[in-house]
TIMI-2910 file (N, C-alpha, C, CB; in pm, 1 decimal, decimal comma, always signed):
<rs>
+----------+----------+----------+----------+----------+----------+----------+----------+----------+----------+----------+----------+------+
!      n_x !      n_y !      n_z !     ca_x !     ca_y !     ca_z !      c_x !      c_y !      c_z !     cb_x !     cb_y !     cb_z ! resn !
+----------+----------+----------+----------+----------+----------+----------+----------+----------+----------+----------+----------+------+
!  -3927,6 !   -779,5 !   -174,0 !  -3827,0 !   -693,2 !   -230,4 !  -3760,2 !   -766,7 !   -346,5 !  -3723,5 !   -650,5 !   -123,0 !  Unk !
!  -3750,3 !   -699,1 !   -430,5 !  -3683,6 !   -737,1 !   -560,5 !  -3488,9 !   -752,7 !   -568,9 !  -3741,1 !   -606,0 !   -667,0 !  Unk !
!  -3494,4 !   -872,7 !   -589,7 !  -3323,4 !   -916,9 !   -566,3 !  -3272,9 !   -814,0 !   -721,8 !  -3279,5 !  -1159,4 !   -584,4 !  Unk !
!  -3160,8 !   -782,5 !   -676,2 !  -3036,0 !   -704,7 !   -827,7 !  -3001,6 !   -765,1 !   -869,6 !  -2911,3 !   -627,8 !   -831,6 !  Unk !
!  -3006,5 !   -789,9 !  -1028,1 !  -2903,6 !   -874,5 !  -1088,6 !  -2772,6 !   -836,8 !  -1135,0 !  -2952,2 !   -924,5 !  -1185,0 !  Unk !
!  -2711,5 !   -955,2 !  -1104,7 !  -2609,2 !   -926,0 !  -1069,9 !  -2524,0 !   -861,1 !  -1189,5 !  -2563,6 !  -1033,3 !  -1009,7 !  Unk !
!  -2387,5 !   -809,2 !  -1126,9 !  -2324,2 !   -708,7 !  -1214,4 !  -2201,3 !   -734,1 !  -1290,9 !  -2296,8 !   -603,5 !  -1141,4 !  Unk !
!  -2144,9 !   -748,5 !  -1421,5 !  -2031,1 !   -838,1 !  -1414,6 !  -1921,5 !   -712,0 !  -1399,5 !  -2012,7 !   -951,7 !  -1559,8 !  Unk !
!  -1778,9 !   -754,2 !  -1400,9 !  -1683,7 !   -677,2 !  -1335,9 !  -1690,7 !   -540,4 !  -1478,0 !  -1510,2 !   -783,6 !  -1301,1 !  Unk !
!  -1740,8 !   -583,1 !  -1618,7 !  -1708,5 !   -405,3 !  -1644,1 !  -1856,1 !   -343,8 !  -1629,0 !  -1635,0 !   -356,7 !  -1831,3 !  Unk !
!  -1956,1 !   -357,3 !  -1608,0 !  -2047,1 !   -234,6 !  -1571,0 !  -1991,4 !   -220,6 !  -1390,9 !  -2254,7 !   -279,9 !  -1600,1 !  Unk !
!  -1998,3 !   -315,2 !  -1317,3 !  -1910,3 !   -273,7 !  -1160,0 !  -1825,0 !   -135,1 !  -1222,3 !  -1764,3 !   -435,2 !  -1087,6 !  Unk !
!  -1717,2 !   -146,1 !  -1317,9 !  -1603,5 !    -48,9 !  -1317,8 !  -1636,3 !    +94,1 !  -1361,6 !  -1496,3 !   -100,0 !  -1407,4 !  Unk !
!  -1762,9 !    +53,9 !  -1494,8 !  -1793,2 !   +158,9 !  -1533,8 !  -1876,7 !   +249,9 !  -1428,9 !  -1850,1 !   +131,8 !  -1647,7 !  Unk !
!  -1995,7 !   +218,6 !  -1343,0 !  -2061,8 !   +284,9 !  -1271,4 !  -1984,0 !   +312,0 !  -1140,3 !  -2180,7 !   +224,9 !  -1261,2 !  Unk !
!  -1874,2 !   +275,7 !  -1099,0 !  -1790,0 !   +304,6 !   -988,6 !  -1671,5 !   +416,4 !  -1038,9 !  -1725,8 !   +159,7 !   -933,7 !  Unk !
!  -1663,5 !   +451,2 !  -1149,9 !  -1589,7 !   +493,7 !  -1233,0 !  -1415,6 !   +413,0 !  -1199,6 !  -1611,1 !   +660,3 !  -1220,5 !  Unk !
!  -1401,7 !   +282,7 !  -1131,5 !  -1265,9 !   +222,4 !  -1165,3 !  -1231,1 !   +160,4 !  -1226,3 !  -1216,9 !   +180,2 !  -1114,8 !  Unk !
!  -1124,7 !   +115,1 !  -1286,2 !  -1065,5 !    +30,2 !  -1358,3 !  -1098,2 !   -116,2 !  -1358,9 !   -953,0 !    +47,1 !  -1332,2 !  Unk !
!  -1091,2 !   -200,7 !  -1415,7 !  -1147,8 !   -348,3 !  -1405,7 !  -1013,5 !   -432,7 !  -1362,8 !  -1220,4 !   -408,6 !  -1566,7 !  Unk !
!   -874,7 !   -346,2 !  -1376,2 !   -739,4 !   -384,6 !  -1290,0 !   -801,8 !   -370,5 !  -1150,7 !   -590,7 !   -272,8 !  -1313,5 !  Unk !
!   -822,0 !   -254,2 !  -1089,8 !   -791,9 !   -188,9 !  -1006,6 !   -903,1 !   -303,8 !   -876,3 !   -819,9 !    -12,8 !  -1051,9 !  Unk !
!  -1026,7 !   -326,8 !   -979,5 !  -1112,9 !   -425,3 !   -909,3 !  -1068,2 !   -539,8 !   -859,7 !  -1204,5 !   -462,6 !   -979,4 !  Unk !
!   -980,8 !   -611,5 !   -937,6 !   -924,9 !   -738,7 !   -941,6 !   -797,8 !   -679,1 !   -831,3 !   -881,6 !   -804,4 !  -1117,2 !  Unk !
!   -765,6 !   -607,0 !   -798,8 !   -647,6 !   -555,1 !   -767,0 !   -725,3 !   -549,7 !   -571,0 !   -596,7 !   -379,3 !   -882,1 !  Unk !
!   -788,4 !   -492,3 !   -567,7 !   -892,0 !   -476,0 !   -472,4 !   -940,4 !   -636,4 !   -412,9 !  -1019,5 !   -389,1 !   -551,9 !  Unk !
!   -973,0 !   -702,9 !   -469,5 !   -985,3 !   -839,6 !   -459,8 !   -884,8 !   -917,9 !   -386,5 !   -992,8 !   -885,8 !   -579,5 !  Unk !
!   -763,2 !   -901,3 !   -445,5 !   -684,4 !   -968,1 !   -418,0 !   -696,2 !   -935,5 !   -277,2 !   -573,3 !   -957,1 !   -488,8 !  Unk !
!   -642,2 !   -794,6 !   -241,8 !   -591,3 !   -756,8 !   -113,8 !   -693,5 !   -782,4 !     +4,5 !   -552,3 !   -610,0 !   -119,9 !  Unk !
!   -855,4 !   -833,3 !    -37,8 !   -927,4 !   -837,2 !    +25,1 !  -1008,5 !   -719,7 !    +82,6 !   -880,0 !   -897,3 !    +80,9 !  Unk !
!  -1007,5 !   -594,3 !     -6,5 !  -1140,8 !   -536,5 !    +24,9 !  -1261,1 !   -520,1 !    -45,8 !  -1124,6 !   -435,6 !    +53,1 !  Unk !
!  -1255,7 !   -638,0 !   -138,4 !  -1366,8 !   -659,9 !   -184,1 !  -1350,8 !   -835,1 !   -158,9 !  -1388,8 !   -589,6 !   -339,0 !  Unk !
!  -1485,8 !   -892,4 !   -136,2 !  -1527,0 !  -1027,8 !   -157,6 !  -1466,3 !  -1111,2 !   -305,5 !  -1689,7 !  -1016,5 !   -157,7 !  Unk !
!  -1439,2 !  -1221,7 !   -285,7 !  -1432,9 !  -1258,3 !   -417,1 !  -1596,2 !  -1313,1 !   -481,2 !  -1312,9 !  -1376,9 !   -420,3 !  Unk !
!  -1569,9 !  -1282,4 !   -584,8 !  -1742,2 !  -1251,2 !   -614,4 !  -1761,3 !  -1390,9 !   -685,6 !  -1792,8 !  -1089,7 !   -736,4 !  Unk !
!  -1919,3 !  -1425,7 !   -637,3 !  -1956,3 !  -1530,0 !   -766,1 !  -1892,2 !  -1558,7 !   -895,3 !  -2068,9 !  -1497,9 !   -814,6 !  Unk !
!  -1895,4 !  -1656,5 !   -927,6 !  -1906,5 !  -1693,9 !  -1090,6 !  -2030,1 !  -1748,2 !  -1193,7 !  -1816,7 !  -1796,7 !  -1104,1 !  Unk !
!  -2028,1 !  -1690,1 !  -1274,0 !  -2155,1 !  -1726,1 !  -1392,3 !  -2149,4 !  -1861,0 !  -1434,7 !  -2146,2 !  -1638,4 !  -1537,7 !  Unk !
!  -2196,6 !  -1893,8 !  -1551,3 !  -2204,5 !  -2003,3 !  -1622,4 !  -2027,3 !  -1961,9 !  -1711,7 !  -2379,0 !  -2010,5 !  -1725,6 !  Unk !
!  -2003,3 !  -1911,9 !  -1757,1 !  -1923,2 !  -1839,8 !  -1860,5 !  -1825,4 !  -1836,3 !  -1799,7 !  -1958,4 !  -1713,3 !  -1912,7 !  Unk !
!  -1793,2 !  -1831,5 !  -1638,8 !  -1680,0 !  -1815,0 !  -1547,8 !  -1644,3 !  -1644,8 !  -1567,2 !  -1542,7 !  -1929,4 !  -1594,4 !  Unk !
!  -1758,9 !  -1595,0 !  -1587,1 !  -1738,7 !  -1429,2 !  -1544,2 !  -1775,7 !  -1436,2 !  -1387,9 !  -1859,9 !  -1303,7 !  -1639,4 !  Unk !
!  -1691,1 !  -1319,9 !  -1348,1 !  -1705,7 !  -1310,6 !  -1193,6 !  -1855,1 !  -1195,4 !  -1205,4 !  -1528,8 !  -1232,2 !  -1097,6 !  Unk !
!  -1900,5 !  -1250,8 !  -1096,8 !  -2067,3 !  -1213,1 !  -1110,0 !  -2104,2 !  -1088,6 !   -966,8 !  -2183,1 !  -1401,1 !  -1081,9 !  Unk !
!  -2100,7 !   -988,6 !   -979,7 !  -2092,0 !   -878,0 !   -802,8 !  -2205,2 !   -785,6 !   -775,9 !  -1947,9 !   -747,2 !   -794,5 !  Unk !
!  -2229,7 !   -823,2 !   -655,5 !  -2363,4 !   -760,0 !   -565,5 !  -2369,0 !   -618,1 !   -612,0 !  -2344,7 !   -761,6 !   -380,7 !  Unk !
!  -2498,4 !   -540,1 !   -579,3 !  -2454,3 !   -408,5 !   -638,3 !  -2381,7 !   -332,5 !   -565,5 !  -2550,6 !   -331,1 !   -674,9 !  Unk !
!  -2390,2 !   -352,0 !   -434,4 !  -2316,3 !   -318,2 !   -285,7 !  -2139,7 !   -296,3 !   -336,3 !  -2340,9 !   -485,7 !   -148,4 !  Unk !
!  -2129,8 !   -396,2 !   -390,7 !  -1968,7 !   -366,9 !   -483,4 !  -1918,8 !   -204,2 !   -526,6 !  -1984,5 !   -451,9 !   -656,8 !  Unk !
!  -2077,5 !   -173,0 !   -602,1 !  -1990,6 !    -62,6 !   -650,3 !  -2033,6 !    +58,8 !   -552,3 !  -2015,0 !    -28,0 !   -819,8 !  Unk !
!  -2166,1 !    +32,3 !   -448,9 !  -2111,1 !   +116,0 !   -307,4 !  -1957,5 !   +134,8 !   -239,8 !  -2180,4 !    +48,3 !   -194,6 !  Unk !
!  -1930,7 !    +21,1 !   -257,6 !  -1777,7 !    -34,2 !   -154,4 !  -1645,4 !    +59,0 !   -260,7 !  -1740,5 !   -290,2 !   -164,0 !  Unk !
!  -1649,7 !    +27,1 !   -351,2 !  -1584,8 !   +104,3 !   -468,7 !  -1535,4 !   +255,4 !   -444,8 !  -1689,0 !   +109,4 !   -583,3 !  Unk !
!  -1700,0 !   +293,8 !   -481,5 !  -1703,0 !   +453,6 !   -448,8 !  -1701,9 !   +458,7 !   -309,1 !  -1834,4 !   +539,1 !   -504,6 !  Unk !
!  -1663,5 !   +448,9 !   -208,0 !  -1624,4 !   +449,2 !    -16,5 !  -1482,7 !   +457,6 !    -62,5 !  -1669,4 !   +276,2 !   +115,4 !  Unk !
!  -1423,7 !   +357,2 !   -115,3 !  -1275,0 !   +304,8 !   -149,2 !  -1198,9 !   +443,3 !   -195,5 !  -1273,2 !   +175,0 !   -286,7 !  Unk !
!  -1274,4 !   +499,8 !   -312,2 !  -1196,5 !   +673,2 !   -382,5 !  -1210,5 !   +755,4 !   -304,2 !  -1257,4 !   +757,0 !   -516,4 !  Unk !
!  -1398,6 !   +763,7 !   -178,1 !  -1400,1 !   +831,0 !   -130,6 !  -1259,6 !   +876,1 !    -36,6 !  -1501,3 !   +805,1 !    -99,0 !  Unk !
!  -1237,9 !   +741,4 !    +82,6 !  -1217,9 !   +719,0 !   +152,9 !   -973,9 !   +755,2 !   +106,2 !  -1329,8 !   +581,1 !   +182,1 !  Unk !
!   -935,4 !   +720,4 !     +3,2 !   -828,1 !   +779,5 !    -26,1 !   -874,1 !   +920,6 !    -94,0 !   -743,0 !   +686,4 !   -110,1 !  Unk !
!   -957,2 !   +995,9 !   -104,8 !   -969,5 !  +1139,0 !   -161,9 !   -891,8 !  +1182,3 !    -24,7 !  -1147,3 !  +1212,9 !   -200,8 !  Unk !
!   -934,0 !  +1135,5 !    +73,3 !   -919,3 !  +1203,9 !   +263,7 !   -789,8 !  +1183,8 !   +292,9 !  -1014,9 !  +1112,4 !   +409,4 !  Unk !
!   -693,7 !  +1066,8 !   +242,3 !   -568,1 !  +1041,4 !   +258,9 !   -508,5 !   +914,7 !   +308,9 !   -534,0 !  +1126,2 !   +325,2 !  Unk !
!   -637,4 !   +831,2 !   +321,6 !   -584,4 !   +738,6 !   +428,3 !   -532,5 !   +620,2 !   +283,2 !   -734,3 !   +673,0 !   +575,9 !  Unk !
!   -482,0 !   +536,8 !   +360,3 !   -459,7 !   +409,5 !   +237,2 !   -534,4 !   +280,2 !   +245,4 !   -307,8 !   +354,5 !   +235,1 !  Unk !
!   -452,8 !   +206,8 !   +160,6 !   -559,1 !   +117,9 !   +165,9 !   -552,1 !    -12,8 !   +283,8 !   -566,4 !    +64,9 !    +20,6 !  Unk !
!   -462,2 !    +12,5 !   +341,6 !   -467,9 !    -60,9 !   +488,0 !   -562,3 !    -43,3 !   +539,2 !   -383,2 !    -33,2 !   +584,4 !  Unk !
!   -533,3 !   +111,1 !   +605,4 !   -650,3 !   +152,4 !   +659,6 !   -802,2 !   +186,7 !   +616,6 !   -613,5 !   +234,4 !   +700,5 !  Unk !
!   -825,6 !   +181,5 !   +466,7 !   -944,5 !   +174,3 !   +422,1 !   -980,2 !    +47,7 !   +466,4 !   -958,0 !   +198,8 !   +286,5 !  Unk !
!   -937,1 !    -44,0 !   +471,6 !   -973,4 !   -216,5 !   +459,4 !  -1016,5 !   -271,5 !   +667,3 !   -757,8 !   -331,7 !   +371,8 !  Unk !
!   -939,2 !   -137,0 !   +736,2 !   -931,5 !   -179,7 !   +856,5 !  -1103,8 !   -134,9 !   +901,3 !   -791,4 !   -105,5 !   +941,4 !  Unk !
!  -1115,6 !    -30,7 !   +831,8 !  -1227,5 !    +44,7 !   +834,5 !  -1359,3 !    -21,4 !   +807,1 !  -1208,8 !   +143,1 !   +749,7 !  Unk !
!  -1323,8 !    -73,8 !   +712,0 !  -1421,0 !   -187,2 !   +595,8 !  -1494,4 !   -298,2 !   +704,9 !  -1289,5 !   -303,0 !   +456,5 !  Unk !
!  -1370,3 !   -352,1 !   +761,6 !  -1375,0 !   -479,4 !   +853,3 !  -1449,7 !   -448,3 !   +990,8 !  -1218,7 !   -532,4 !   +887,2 !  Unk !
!  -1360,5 !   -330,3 !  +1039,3 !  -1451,5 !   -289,6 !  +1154,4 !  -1634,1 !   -257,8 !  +1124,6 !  -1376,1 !   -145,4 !  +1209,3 !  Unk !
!  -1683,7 !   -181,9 !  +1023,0 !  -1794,2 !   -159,8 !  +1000,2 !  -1886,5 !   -310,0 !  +1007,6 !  -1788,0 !    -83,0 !   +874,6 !  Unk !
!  -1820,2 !   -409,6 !   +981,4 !  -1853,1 !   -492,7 !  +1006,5 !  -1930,7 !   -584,9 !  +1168,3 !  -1765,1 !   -509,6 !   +953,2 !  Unk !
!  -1807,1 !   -499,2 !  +1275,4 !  -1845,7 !   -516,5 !  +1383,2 !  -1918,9 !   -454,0 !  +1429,5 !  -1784,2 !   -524,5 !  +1440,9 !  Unk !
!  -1999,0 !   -330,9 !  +1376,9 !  -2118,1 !   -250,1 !  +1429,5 !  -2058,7 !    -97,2 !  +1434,4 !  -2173,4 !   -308,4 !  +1590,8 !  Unk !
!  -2144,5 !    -14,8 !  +1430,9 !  -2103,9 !   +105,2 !  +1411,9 !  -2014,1 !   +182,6 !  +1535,4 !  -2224,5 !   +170,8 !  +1378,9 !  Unk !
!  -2009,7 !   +142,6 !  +1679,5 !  -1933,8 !   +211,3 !  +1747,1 !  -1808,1 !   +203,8 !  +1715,1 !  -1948,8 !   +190,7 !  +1856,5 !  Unk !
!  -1789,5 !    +77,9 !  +1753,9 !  -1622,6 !    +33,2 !  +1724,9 !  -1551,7 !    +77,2 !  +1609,0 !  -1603,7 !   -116,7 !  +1709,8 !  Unk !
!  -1657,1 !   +106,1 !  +1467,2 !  -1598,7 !   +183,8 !  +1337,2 !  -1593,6 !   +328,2 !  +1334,7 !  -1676,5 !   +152,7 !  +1217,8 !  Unk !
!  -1684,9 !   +344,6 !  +1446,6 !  -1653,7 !   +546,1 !  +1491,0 !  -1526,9 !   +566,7 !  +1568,6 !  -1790,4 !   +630,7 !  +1619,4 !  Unk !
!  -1500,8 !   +480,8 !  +1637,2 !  -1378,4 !   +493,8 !  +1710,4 !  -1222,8 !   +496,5 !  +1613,5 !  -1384,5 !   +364,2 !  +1814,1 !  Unk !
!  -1239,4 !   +378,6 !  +1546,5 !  -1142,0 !   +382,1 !  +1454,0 !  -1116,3 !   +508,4 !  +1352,3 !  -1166,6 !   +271,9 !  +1385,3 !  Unk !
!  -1209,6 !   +526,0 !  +1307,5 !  -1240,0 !   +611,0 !  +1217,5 !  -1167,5 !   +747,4 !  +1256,4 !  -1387,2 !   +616,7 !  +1205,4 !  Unk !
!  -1252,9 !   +803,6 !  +1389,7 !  -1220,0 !   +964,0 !  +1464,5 !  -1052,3 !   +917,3 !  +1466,1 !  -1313,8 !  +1007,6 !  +1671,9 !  Unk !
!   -979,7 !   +818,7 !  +1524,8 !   -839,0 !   +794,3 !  +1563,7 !   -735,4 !   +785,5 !  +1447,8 !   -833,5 !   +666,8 !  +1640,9 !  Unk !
!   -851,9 !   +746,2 !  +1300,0 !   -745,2 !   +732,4 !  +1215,0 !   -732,6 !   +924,5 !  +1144,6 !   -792,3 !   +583,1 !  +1084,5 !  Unk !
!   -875,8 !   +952,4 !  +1120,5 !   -850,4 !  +1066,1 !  +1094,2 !   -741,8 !  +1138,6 !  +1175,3 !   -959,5 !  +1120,2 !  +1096,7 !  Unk !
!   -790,4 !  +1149,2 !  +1348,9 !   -698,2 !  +1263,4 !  +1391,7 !   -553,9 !  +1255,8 !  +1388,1 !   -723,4 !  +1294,3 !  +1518,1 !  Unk !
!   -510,1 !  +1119,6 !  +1341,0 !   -358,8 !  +1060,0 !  +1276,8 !   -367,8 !  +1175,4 !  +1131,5 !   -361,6 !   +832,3 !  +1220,3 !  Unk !
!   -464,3 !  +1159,8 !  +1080,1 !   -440,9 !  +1208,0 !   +936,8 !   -413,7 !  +1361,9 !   +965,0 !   -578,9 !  +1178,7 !   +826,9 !  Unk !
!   -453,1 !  +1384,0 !  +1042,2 !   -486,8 !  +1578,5 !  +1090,0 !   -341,8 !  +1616,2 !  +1128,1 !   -616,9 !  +1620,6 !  +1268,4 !  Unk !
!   -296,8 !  +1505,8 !  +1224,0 !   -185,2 !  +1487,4 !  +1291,5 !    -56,8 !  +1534,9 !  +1147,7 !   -188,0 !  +1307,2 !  +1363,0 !  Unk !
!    -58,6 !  +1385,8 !  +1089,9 !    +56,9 !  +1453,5 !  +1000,6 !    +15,8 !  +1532,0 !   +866,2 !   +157,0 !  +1337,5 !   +953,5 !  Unk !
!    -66,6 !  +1551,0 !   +855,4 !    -81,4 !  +1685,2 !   +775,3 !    -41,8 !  +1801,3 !   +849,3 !   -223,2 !  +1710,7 !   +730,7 !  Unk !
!    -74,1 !  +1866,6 !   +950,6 !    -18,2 !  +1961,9 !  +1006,3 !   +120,1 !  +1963,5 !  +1005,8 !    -60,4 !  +1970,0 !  +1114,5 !  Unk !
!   +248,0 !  +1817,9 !  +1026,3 !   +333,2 !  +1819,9 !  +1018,5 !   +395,6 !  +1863,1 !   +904,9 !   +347,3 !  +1744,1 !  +1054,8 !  Unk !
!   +326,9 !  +1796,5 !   +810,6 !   +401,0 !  +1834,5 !   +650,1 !   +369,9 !  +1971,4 !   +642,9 !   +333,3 !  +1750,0 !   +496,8 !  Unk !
!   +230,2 !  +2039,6 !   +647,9 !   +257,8 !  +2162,3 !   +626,1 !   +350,9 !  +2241,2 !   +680,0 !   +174,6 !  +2209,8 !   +638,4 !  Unk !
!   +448,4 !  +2204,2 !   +871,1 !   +531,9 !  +2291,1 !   +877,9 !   +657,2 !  +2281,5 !   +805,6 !   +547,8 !  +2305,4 !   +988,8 !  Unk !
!   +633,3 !  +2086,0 !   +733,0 !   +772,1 !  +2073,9 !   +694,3 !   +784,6 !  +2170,7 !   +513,9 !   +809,7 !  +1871,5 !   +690,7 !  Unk !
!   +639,0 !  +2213,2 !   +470,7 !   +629,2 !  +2283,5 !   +310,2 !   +686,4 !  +2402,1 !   +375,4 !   +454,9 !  +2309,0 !   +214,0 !  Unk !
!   +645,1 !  +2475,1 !   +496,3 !   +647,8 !  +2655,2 !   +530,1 !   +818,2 !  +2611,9 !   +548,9 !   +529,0 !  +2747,6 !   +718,5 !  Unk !
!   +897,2 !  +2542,5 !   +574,1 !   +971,7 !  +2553,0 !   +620,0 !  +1091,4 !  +2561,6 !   +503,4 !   +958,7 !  +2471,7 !   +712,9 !  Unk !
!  +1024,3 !  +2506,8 !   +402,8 !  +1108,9 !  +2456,3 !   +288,2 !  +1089,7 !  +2591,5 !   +195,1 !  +1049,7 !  +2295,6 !   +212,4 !  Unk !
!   +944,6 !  +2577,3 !   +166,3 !   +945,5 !  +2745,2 !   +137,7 !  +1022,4 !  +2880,9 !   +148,9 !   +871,0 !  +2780,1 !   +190,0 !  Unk !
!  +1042,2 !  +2847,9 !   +272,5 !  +1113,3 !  +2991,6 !   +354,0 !  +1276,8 !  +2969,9 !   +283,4 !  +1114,1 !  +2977,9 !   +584,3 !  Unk !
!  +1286,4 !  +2860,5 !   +307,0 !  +1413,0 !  +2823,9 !   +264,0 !  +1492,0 !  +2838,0 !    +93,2 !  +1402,3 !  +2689,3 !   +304,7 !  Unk !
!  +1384,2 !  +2824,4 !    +16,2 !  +1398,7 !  +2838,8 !    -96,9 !  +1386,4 !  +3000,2 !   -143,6 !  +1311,1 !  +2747,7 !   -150,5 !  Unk !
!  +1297,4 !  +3095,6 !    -77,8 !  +1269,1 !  +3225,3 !    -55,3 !  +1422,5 !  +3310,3 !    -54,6 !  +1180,6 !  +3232,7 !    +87,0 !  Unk !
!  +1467,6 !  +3214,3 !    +68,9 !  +1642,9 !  +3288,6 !    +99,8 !  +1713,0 !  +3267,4 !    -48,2 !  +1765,0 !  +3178,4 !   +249,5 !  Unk !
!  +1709,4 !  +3141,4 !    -81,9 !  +1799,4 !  +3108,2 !   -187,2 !  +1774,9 !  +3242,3 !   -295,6 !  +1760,5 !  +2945,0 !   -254,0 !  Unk !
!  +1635,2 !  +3246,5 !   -338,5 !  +1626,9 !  +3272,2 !   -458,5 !  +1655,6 !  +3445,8 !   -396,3 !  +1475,9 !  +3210,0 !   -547,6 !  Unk !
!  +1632,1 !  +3496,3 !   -297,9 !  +1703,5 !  +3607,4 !   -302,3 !  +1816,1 !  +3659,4 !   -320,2 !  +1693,4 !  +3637,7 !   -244,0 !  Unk !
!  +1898,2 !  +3571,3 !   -285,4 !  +2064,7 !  +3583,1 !   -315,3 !  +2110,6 !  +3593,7 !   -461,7 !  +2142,7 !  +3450,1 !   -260,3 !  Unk !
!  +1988,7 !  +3527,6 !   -517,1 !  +2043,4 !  +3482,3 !   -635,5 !  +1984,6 !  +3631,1 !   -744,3 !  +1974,9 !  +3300,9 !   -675,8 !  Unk !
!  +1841,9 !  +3666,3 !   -717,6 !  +1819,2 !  +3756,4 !   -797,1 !  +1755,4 !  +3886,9 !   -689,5 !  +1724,0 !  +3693,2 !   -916,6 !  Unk !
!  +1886,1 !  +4005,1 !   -786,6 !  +1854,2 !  +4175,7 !   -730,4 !  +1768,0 !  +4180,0 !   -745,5 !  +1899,2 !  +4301,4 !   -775,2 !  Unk !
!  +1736,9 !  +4297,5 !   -664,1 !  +1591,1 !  +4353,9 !   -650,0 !  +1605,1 !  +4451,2 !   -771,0 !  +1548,5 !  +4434,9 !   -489,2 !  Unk !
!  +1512,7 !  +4498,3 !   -865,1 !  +1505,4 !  +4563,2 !   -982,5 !  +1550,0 !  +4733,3 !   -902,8 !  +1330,7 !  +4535,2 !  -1068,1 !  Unk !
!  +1598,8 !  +4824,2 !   -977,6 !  +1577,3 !  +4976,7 !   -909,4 !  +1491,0 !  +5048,4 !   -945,1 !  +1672,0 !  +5063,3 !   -919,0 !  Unk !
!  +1468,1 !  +5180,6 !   -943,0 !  +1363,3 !  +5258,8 !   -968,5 !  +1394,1 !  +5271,1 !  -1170,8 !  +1377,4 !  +5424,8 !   -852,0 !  Unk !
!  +1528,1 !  +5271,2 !  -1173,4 !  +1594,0 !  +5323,8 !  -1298,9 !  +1530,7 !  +5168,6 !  -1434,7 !  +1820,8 !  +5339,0 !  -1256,5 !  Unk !
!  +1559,1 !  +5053,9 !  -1336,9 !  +1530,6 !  +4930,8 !  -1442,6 !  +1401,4 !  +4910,5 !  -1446,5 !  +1594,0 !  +4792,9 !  -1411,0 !  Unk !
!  +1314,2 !  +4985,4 !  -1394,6 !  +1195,5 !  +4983,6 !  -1346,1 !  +1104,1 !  +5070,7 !  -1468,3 !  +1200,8 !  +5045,8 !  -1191,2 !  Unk !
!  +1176,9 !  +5157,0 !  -1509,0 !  +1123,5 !  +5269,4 !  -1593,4 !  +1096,5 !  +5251,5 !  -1767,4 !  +1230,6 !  +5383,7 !  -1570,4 !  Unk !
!  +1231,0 !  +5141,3 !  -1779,9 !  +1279,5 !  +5116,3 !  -1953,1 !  +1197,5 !  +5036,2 !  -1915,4 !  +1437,7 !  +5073,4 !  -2037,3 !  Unk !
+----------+----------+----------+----------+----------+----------+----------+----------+----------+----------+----------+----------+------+
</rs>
């Protein structure tokens, strides 16, 4: 099998579509490896990087952060059960307070509904006509 050569941090950003902050930013916090260095002291990254990347946008598109992206990351590490478990528990957290906020939007809604009725008449048949 043919080894990848390696990727430096702006094609990583460009084909992951992130930022070359956001990489280094990622680094730090530890959900990415700190990557090789070249001759040049460019940081040098597997192509697997910009798998991990795109998981990373996937994985906040859904809501979670980056704690829990990273807890996720780590567990996959320990084999796939133990990362299904986490996974189903963090989602049904996520399900959890989403349902909450939505009663806390219907609620606010309703609330703003009253306001703005007080505030503006209902038109009549007569203002209705001009």
């Amino acid at each position: 099998m043919k080894k990848l050569k390696p990727l430096q941090i702006g094609a990583v950003a460009k084909q992951s579509q992130t930022s070359v902050h956001t990489i280094r930013y990622y680094e730090k916090m530890g959900l990415l490896k700190t990557p090789a260095r070249g001759e040049g002291g460019f940081r040098l990254y597997s192509s697997d990087t910009v798998e991990k990347l795109i998981f990373i946008k996937k994985a906040q598109g859904f809501g979670l952060t980056l704690k829990e992206i990273k807890k996720i990351m780590v567990c996959g590490n320990q084999g796939l059960e133990p990362c299904c478990d986490l996974t189903t528990n963090l989602f049904t957290q996520k399900i959890d307070e989403l349902e909450d906020r939505i009663q806390e939007l219907e609620g606010m809604k309703g609330r703003l509904k009253s306001v703005l009725s007080g505030w503006v008449k209902p038109k009549s048949k007569k203002d209705l006509a001009s």
